[in-house]
Backbone bond lengths (Angstrom), bond angles and torsions (degrees), N, CA, C in turn:
res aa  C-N    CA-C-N  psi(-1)  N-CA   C-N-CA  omega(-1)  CA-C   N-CA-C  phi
1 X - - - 1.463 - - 1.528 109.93 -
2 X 1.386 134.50 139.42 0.900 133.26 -169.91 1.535 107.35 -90.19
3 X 1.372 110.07 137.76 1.827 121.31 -178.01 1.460 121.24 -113.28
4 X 1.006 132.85 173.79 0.875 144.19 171.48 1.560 104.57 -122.30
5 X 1.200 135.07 155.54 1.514 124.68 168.23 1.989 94.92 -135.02
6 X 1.797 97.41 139.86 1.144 98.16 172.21 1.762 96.55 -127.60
7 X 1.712 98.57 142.70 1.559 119.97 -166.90 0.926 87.37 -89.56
8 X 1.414 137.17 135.26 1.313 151.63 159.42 1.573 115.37 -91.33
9 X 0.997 115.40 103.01 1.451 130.88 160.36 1.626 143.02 -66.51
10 X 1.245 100.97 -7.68 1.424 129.19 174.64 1.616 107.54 103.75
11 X 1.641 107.71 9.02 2.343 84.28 167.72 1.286 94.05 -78.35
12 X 1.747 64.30 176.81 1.414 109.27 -159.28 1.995 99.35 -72.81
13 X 1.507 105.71 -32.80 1.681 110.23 171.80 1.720 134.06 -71.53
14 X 1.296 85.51 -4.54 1.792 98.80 -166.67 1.770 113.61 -53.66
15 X 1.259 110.66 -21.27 1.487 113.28 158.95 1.522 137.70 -65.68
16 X 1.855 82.55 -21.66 2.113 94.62 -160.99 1.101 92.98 -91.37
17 X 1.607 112.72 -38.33 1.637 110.73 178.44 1.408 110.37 -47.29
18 X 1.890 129.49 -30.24 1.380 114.64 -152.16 1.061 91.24 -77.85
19 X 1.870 120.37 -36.88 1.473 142.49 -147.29 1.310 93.34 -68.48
20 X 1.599 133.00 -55.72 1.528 127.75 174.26 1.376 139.06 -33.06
21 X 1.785 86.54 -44.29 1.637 108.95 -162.81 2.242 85.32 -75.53
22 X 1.350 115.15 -53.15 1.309 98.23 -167.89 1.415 120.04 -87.45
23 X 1.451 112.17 32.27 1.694 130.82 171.91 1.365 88.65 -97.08
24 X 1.326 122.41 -2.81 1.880 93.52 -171.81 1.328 70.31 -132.71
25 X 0.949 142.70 30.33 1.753 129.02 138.59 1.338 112.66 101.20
26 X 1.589 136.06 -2.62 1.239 131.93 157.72 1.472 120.17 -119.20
27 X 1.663 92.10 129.26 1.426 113.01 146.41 1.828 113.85 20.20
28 X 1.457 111.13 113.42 1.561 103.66 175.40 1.585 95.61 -159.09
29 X 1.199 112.63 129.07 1.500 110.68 163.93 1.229 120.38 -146.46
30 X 1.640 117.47 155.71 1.429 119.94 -163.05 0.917 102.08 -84.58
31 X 2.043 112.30 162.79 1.427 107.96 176.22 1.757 84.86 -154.54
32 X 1.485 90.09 154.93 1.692 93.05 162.63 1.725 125.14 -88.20
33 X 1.768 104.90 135.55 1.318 97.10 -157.80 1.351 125.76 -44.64
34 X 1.526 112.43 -34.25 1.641 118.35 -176.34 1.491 111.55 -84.64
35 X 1.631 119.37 14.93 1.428 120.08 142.71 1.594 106.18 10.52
36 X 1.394 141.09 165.03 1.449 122.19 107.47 1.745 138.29 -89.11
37 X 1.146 96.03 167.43 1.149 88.55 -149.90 2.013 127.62 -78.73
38 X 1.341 62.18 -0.75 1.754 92.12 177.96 2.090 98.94 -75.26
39 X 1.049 106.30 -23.01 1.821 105.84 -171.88 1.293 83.11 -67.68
40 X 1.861 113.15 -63.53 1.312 108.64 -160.17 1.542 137.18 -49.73
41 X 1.452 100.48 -12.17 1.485 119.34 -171.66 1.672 116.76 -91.86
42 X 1.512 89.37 -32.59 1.902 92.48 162.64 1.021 119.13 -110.54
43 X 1.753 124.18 35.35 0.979 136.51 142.89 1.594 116.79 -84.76
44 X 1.162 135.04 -16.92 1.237 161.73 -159.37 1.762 112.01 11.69
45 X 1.593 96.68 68.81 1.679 102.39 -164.06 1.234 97.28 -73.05
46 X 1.676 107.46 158.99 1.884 106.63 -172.19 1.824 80.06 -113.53
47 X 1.268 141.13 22.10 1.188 127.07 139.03 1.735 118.07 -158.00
48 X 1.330 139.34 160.29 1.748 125.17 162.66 1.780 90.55 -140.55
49 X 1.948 69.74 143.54 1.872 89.87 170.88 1.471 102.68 -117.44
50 X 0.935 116.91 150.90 1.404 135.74 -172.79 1.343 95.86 -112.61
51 X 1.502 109.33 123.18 1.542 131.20 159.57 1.130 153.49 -39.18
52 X 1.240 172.28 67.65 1.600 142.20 -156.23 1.170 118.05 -14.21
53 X 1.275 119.64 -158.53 1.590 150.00 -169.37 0.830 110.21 129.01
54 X 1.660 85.37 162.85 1.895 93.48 -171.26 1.183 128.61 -116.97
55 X 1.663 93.57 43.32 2.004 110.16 174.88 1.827 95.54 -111.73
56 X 1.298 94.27 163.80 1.765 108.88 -177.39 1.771 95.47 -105.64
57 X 1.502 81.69 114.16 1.794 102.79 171.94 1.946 109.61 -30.04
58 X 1.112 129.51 -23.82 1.806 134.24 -161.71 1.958 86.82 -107.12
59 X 1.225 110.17 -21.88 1.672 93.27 -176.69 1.526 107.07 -58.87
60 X 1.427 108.22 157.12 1.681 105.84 157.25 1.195 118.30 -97.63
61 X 1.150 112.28 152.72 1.765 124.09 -143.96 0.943 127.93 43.31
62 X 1.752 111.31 44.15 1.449 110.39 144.20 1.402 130.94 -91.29
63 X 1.454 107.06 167.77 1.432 107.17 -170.29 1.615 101.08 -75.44
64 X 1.642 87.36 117.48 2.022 92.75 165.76 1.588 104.03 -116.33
65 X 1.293 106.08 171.29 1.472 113.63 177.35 1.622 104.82 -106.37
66 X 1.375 117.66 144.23 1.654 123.65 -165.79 1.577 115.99 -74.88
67 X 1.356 143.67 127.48 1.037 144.00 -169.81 1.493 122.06 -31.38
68 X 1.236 100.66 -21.42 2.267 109.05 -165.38 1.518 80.33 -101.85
69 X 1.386 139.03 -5.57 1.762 123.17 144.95 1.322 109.78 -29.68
70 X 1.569 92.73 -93.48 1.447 88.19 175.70 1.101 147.47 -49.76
71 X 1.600 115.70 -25.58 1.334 106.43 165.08 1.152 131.18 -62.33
72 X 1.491 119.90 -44.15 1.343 139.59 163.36 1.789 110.41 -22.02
73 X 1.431 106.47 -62.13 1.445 124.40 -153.37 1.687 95.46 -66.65
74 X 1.796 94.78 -48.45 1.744 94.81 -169.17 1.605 111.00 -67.89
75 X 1.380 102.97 -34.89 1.378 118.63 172.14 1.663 102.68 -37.26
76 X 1.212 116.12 -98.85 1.543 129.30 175.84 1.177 123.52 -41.60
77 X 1.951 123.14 -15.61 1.448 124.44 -164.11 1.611 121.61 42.19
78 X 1.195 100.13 65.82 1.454 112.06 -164.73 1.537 89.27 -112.72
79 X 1.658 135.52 115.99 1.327 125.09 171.55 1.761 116.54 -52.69
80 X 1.143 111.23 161.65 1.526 135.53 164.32 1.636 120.88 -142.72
81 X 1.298 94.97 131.08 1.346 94.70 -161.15 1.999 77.13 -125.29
82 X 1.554 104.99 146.46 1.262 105.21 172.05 1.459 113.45 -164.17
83 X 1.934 102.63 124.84 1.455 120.51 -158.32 1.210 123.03 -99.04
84 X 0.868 128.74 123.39 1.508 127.51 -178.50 1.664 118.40 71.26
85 X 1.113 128.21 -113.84 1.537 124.22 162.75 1.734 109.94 -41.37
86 X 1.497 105.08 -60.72 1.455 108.46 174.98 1.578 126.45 -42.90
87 X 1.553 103.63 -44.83 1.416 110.40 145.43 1.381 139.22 -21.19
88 X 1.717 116.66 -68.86 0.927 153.78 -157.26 1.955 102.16 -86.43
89 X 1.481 113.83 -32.53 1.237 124.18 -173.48 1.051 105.64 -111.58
90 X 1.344 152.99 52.04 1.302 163.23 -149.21 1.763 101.19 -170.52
91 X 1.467 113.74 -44.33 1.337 120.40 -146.22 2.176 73.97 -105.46
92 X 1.075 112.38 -40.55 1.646 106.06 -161.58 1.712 97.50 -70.87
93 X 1.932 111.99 -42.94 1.357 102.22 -177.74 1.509 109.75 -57.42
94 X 1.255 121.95 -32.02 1.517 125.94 -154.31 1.491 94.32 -87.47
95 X 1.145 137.07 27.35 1.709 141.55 159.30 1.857 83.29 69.69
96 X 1.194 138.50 76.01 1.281 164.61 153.97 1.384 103.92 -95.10
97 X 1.703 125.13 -177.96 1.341 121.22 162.56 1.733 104.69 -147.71
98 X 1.210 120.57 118.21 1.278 136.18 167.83 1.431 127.09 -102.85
99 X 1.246 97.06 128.30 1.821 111.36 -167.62 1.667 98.40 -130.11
100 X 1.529 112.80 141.63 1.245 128.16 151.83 1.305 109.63 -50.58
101 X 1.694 98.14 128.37 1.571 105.98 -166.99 1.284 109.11 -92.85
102 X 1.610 121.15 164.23 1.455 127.42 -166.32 1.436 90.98 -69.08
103 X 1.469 109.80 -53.62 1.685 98.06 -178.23 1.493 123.06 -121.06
104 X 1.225 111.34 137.75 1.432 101.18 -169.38 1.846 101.16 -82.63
105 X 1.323 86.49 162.69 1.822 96.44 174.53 1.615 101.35 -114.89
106 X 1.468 109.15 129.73 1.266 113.78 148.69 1.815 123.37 -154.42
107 X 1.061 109.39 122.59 1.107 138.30 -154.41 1.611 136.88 109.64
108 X 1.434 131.26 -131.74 1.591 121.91 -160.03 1.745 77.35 -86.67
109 X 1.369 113.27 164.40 1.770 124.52 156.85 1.684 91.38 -153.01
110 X 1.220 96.34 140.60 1.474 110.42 162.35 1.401 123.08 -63.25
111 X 1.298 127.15 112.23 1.435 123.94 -173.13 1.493 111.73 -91.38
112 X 1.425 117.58 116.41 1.571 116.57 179.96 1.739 109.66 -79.10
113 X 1.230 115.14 123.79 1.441 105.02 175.15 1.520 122.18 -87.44
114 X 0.875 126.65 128.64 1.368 124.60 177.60 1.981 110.01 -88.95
115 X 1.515 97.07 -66.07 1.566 101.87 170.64 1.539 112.39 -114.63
116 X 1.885 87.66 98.06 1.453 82.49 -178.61 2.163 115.93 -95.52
117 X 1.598 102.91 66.53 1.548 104.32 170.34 1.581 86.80 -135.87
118 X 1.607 105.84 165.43 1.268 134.59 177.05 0.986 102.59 99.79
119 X 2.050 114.80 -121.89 1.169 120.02 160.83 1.768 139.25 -52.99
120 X 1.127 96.06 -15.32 1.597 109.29 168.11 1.743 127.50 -126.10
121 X 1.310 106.36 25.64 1.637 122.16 135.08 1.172 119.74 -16.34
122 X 1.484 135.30 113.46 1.695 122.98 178.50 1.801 111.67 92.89
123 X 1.609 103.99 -19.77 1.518 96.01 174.70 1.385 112.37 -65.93
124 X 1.241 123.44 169.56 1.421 124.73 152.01 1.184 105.63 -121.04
125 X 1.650 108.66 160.30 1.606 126.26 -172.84 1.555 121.85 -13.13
126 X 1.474 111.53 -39.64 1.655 124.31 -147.50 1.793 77.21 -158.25
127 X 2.001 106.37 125.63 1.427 85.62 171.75 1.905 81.35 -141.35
128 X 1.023 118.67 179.41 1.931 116.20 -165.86 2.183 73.30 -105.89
129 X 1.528 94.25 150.94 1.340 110.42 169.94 1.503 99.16 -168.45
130 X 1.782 100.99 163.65 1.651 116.05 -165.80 1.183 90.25 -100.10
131 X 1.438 121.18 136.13 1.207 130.88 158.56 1.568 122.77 -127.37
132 X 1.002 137.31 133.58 1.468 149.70 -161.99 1.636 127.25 -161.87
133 X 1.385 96.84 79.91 1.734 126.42 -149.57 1.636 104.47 -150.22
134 X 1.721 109.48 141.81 1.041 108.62 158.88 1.438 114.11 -130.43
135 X 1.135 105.22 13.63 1.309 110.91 176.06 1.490 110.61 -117.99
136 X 1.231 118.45 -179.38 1.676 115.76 179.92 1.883 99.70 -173.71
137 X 1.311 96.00 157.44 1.812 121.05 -163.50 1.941 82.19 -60.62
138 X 1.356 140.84 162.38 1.329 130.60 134.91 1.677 102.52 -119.90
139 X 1.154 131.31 -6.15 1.153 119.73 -162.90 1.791 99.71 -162.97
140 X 1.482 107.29 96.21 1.802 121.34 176.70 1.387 110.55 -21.22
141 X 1.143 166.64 -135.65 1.614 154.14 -12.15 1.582 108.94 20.52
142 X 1.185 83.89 163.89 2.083 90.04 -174.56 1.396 91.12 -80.78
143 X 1.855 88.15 151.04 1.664 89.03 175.54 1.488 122.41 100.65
144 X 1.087 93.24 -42.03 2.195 110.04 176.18 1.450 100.28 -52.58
145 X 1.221 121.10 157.67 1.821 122.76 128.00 1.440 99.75 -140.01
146 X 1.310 106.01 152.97 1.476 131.46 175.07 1.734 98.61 -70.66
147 X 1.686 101.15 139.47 1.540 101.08 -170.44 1.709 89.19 -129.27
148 X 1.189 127.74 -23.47 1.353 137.77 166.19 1.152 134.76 -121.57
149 X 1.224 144.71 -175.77 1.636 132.84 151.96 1.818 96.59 -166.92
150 X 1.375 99.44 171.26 1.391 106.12 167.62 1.662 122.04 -134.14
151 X 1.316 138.95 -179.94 1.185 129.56 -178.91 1.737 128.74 -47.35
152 X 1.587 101.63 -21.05 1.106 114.04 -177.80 1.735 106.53 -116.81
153 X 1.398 108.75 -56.91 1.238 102.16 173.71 1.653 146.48 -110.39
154 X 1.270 112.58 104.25 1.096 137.14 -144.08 1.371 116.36 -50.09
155 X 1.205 110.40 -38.68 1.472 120.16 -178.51 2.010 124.21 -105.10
156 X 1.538 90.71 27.18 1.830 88.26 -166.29 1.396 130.32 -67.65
157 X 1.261 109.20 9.08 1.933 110.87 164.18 1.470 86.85 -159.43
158 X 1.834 102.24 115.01 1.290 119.55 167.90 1.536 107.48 -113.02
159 X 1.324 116.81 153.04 1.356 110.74 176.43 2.005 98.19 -145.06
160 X 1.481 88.04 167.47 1.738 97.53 -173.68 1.195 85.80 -151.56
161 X 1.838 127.17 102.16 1.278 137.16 -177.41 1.397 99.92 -69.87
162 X 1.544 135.37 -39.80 1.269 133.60 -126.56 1.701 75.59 -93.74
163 X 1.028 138.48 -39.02 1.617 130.28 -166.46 1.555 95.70 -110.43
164 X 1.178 120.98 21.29 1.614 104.21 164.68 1.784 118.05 59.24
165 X 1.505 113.19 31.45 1.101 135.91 -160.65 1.794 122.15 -110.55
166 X 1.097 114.99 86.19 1.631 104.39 177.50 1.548 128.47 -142.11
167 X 1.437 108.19 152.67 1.935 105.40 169.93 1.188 98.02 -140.02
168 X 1.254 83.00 172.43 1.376 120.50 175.87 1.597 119.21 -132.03
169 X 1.333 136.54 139.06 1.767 126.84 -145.25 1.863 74.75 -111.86
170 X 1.587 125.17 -20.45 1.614 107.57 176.01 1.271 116.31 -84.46
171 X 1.514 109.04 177.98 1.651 111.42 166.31 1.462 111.86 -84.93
172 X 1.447 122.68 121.56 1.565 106.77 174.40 1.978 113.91 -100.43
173 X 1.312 91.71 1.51 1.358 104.43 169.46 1.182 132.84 -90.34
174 X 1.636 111.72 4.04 1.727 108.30 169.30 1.692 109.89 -116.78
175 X 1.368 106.03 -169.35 1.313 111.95 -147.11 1.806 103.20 -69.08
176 X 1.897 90.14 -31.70 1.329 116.89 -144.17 1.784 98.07 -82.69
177 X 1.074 116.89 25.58 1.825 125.49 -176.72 1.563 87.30 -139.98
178 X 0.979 116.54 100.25 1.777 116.15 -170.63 1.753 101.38 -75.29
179 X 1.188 117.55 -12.31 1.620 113.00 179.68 1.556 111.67 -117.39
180 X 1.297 112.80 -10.03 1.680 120.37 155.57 1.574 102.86 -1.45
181 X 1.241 111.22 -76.00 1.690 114.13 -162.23 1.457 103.50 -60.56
182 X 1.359 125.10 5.94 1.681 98.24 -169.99 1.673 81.56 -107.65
183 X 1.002 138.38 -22.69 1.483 145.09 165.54 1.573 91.14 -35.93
184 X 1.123 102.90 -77.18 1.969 102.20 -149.98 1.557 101.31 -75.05
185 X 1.235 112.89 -25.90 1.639 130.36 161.39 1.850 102.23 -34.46
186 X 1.672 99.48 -72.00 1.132 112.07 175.32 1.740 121.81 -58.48
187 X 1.072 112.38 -19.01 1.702 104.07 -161.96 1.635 97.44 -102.24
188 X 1.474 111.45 -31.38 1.436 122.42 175.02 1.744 108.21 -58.73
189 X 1.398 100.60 -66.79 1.664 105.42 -170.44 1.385 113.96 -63.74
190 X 1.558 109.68 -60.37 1.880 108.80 174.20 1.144 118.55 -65.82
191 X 1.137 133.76 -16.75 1.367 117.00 -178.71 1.699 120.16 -134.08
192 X 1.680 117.56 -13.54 1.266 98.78 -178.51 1.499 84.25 -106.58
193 X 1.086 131.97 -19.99 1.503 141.61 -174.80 1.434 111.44 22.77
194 X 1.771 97.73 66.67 1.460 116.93 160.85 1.375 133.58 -105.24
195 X 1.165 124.30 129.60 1.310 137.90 -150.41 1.738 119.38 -52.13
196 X 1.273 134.36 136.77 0.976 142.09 -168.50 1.344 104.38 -91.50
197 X 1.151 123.11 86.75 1.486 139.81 -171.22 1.536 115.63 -117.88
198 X 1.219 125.18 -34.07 1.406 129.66 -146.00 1.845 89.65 -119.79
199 X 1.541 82.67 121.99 1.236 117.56 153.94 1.206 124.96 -131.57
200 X 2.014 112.70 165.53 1.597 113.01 -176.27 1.051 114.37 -56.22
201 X 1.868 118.96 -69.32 1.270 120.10 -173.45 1.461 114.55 -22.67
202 X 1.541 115.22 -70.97 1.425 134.96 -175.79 2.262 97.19 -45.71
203 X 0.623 110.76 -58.73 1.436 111.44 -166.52 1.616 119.54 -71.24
204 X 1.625 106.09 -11.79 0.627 118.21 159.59 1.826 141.50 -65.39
205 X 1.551 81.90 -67.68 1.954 92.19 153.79 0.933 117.39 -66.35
206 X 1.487 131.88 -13.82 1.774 105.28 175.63 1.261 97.06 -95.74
207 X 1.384 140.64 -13.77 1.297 123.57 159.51 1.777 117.20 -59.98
208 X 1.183 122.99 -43.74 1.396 132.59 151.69 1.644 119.87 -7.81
209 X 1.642 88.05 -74.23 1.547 97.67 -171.44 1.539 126.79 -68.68
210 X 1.916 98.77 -32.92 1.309 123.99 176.98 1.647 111.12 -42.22
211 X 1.572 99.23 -54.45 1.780 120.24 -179.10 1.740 103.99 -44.24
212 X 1.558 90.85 -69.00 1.563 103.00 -178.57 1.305 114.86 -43.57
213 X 1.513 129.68 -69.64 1.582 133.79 163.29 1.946 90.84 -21.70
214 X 0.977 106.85 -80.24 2.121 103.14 -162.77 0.815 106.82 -29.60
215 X 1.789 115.53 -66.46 1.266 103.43 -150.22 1.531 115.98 -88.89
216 X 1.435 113.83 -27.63 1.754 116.55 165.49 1.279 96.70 100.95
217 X 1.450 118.14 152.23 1.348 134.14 166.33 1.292 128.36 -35.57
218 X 1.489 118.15 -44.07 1.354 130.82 -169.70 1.647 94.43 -82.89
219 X 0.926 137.01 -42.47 1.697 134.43 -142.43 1.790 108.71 -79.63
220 X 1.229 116.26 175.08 0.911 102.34 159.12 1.984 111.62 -137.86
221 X 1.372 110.72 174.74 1.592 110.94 -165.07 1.551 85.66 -113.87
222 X 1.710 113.24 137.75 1.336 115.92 174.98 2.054 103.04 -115.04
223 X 1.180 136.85 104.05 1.436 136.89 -145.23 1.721 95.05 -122.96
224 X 1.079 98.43 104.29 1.970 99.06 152.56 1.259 117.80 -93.95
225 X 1.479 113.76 146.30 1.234 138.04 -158.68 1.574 98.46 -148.20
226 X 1.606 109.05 162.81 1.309 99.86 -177.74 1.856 83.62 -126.65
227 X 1.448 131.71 8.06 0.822 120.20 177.38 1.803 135.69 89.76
228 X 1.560 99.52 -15.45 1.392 118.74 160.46 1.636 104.49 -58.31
229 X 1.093 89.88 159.44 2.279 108.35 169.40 1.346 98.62 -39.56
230 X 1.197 143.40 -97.10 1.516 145.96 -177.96 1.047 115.83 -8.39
231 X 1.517 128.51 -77.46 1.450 150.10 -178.39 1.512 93.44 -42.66
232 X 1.145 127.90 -75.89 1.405 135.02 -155.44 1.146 104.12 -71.50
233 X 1.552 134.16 -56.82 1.731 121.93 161.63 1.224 110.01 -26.61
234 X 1.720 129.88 -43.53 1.630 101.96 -171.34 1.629 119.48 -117.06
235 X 1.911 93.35 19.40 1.104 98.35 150.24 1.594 129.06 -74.75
């Protein structure tokens, strides 16, 4: 089945993003960013988005991704799409320059579109989006162009078609960006253009059988629950 994999960086959204990607019918699962990178490769995702968090890409000991990332990705032409921090750490690994911004954004900002095809297909001129950043791009990596910006931040959906490369500095995965979904709409269909296969029902029983195969006929499963909805659904 074809996946998508999203690197989790520590936001607080890294779930809704998965929840989005399999509302439009493919395959998405979380992973932690320092994964290795060898999982990711026999996972053979036909796209990964990279997450927020709430460290600044220039801190030390932040979470970066290892140089044979990228090679890997450009290698295979596998898209990356990366939001917010992921955004922000995409453009700093790629010899970009990121500075704490004069003003931070948090909440709706009007997004001005400049190029509204590709990833922003379906925008119009001026569209409301969540933003929750204190940092911002000041200076592209080669290769980028700016496809949006806002009053404050200049560069908030950059893309680099030729490497299958893009962000966005908003969330397009919450409620509060009312066109969010045509983003991942867009980054899913044009560019990782992986198949709409995966559903619950279906993912369900093969999780079923998977269990059964482990544990075997003879064995038995010992399961704590605290008895809330969750627990007990997969009890």
């Amino acid at each position: 089945m074809d996946t998508i994999i999203i690197l989790d960086f520590g936001g607080q959204y890294a779930h809704l993003i998965t929840r989005r990607i399999r509302d439009l019918g493919v395959y998405a699962e979380i992973l932690p960013y320092d994964v290795p990178l060898e999982k990711i490769k026999a996972m053979n995702p036909k796209g990964i988005i990279l997450s927020g968090g709430p460290n600044s890409v220039y801190d030390i000991g932040s979470p970066q991704l290892p140089e044979e990332f990228y090679i890997y990705v450009s290698d295979e032409k596998i898209p990356v799409l990366g939001i917010c921090y992921g955004h922000n750490l995409i453009a700093h690994q790629l010899k970009g320059k990121i500075e704490l911004s004069d003003y931070k954004e948090y909440g709706q900002s009007d997004l001005n579109v400049i190029i509204g095809t590709g990833l922003l297909e379906g925008f119009n001129n001026i569209e409301t989006v969540w933003m929750s950043h204190g940092d911002q791009i000041k200076e592209l990596p080669e290769g980028f162009i700016v496809l949006a910006s806002t009053a404050t931040t200049p560069n908030a959906v950059i893309a680099n078609d030729q490497k299958n490369l893009f962000g966005v500095q908003f969330h397009p995965e919450v409620g509060h960006t009312p066109k969010g979904k045509v983003v991942l709409e867009n980054f899913v269909n044009k560019y990782t253009k992986a198949k709409k296969e995966w559903k619950l029902e279906n993912w369900v029983g093969q999780t079923i059988e998977n269990i059964r195969k482990r544990v075997g006929p003879e064995n038995r499963v010992i399961l704590g629950l605290s008895g809330g909805v969750d627990s007990s659904v997969v009890a």
